[in-house]
N, C-alpha and C positions, 0 to 999 in steps of 0.2 A: 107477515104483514108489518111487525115492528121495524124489520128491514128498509123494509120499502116507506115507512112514516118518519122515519128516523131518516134516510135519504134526500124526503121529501121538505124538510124543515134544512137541512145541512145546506145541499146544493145555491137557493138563492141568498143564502147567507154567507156561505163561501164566495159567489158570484162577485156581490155587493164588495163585499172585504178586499180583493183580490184587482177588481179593477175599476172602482169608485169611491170607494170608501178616502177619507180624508187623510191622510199617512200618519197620525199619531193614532187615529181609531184603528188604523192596520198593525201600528207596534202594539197598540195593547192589547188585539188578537193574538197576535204571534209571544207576547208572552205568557200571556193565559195557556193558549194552546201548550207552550211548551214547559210551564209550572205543570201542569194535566201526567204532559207524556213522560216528564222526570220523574213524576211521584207513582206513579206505574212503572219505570224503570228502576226506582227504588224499591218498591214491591218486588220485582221476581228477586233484583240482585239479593233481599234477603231469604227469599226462597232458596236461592242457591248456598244459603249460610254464609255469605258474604255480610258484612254489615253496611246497614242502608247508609248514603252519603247524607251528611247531616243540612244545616242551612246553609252551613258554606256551599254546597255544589247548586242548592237552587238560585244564593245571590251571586254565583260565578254566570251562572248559565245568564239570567239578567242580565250582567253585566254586558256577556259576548254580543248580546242582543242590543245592548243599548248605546256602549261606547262607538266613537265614532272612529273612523279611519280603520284600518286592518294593520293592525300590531300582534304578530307572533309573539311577541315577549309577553304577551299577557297569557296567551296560555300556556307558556312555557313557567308562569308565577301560579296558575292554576296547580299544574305540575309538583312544583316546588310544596306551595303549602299544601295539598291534597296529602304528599308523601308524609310533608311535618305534622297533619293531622291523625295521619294514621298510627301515628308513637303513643295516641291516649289509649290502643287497644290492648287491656290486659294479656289474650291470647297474641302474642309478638309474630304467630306464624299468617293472623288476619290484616297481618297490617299492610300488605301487598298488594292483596286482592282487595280492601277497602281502599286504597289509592287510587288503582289502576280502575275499581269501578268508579270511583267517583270522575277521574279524569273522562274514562267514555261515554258516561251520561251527556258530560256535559257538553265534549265534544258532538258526539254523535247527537243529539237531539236540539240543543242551543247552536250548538254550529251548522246544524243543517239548514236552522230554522234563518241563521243566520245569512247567509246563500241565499236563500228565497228573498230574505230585505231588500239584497244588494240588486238582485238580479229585478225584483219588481221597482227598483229607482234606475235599473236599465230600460225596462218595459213593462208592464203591465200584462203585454201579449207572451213576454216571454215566460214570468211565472205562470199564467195562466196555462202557456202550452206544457212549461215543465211538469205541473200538476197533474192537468188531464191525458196526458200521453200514455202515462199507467194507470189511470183509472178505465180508459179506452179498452187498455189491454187487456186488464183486469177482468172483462165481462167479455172478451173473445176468450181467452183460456179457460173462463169459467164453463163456456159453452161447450166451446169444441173439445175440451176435456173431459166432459160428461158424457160426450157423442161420442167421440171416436179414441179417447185417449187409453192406451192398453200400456202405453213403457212406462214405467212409474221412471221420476224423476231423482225424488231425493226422499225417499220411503222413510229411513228411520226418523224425518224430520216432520216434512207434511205427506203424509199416503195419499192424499188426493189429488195432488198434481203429479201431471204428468208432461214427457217431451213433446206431445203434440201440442196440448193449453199452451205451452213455453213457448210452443214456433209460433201459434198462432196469434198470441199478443203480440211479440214483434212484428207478424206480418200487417196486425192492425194499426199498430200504434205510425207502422212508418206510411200508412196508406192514410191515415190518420194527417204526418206528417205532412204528406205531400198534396194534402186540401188545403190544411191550414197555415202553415208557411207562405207560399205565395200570394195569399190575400191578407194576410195579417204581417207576417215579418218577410217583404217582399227582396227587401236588399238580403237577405243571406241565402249565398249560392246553393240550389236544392240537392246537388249530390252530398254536398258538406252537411247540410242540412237534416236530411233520412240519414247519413250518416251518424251522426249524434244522438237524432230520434233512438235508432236502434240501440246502440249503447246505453243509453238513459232508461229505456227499457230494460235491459236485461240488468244494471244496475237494481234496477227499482225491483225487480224478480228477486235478486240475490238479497234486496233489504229484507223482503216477504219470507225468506227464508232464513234469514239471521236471525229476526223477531220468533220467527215459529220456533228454530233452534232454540231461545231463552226460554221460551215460552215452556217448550216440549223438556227441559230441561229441571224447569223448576215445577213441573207436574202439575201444570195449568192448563187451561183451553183457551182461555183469552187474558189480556195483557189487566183488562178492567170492565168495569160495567158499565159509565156511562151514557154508552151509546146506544142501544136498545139495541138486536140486532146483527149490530157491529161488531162488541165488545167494548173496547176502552179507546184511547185518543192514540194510543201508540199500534192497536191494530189497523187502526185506520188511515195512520198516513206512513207504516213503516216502507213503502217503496220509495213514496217521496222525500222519505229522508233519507236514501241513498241518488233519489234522480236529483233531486235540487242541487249539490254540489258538482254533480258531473253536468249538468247546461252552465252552472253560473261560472264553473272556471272554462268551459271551451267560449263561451258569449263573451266572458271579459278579458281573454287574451285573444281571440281573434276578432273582438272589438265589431265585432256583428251589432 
């Protein structure tokens, strides 16, 4: 029930934020949202005896979110000082793995979140589809994986999915696709289109599977509590933060 009450407050609040919302009231979701999903990523990484990225990785991540233009040099300075920060670690053998987590937090969660800005000042329909394309999926796998799924997938990760849930989100999300494209984003050609659906998909699969991997790793079940339900802000959008950069680079190089 928490599920489902927790669902039921998210979705028109997502809705609102996504394709009405005022675009400084959308930045200060997207940073909330992604202060949330760091400090949960900083959670497991100290589960893993990695040490958690300090306030630099949360105002880097800010920043990726806030600056304007797209400048690789800046996270390539992320890089840089992450490394220089890592010199304060008395054990000289954590100063690596404190680098290297701090750079993927912020990559991975602030840069994703980043992708979905860019892409929502392309369209509105198009973050909106990048979103729900795996959450569509999400609840076909769930099904037809309880029904009929017998091949387990990736067992030592998450034992409850299986290769049929896996086919059967992609067969949703691109049947999904091919409603919602035409009436919503009419100019981009529908083969190219289910195309990307499917890929953005199974992206969004393999994010679900990366996050359980941390998760499963640092001897947790869910990433946080906030969400009743859910878990935390990082179980809940871990596909989208593998689907948002795969539509927002094929949307802004084929200029869809």
């Amino acid at each position: 029930m928490s599920r489902v009450l927790t669902a039921l407050v998210l979705i028109p609040v997502f809705l609102y934020l996504m394709l009405w919302a005022h675009y400084w009231a959308f930045i200060a979701a997207a940073c909330g949202v992604g202060l949330l999903c760091f400090r949960e990523f900083a959670n497991l990484a100290s589960l893993h005896q990695i040490p958690k990225p300090g306030i630099f990785g949360y105002a880097a991540g800010l920043l990726v979110l806030l600056i304007p233009g797209k400048d690789a040099a800046f996270l390539a300075l992320v890089a840089i000082l992450a490394m220089a920060l890592a010199l304060r670690n008395l054990d000289l053998t954590q100063a690596l793995p404190a680098a290297a987590s701090l750079l993927l937090g912020v990559v991975y969660i602030f840069g994703s979140l980043r992708c979905g800005i860019d892409l929502r000042a392309v369209s509105t329909y198009w973050l909106f589809f990048a979103l729900s394309l795996n959450w569509v999926g999400d609840i076909a796998a769930l099904y037809v994986g309880r029904l009929i799924g017998r091949h387990k997938m990736a067992s030592r990760i998450s034992p409850a999915k299986s290769w049929e849930g896996a086919g059967a989100s992609v067969i949703a999300s691109v049947i999904y696709g091919a409603i919602y494209l035409p009436r919503l984003l009419p100019s981009v050609p529908l083969a190219e289109g289910l195309g990307l659906t499917a890929v953005a998909n199974i992206a969004g699969q393999l994010g679900d599977l990366c996050e359980s991997a941390m998760k499963r790793g640092a001897g947790v079940k869910d990433s946080g509590s906030l969400l009743p339900g859910h878990g935390g802000w990082l179980d809940r959008l871990d596909s989208s933060l593998f689907a948002l950069p795969v539509v927002y680079f094929v949307v802004s190089n084929f200029r869809w």
